[in-house]
C-alpha positions in Angstrom: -5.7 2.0 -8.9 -7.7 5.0 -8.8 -9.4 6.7 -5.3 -12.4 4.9 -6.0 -10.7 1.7 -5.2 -10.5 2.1 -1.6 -12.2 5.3 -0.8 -15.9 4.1 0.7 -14.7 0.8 0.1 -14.5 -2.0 2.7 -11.0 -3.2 1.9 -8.7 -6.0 3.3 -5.4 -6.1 3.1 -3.1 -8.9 3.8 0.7 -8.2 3.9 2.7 -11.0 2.1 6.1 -8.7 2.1 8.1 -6.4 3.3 10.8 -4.9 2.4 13.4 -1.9 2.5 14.8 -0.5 -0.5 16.7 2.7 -1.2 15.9 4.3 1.7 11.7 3.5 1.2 9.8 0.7 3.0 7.8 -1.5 0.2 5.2 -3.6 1.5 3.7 -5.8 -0.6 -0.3 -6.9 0.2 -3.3 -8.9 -1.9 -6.2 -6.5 -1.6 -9.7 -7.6 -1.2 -12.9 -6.6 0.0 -16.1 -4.7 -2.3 -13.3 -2.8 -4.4 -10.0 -3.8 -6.3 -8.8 -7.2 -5.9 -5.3 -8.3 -6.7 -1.3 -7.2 -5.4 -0.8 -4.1 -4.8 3.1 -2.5 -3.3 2.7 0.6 -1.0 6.5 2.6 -0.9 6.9 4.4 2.2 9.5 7.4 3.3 10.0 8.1 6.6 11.4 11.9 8.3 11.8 11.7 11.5 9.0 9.6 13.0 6.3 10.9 10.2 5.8 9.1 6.9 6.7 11.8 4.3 5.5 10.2 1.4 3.2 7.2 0.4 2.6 5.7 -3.1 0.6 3.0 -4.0 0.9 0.8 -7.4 -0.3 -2.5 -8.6 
């Protein structure tokens, strides 16, 4: 999933999961809207009350 897929994009997601592992948050959502359709996971780390990373994968 490249930036194209969501940048300028009108883009739904709809959570179908979440869960934590190793010390991330993985949320699991079928994306739709004018750009990518399909599952997608987004991993989250949390410092402190931030989120210090995010990655997104199909």
């Amino acid at each position: 999933m490249g930036d194209d897929e969501f940048i300028g994009k009108q883009v739904s997601l709809d959570v179908t999961e979440v869960a934590s592992k190793s010390g991330e948050t993985v949320v699991t959502a079928q994306v739709g809207g004018n750009g990518f359709h399909g599952p997608s996971h987004f991993s989250f780390r949390v410092a402190g009350d931030r989120v210090s990373r995010m990655t997104i994968r199909e």
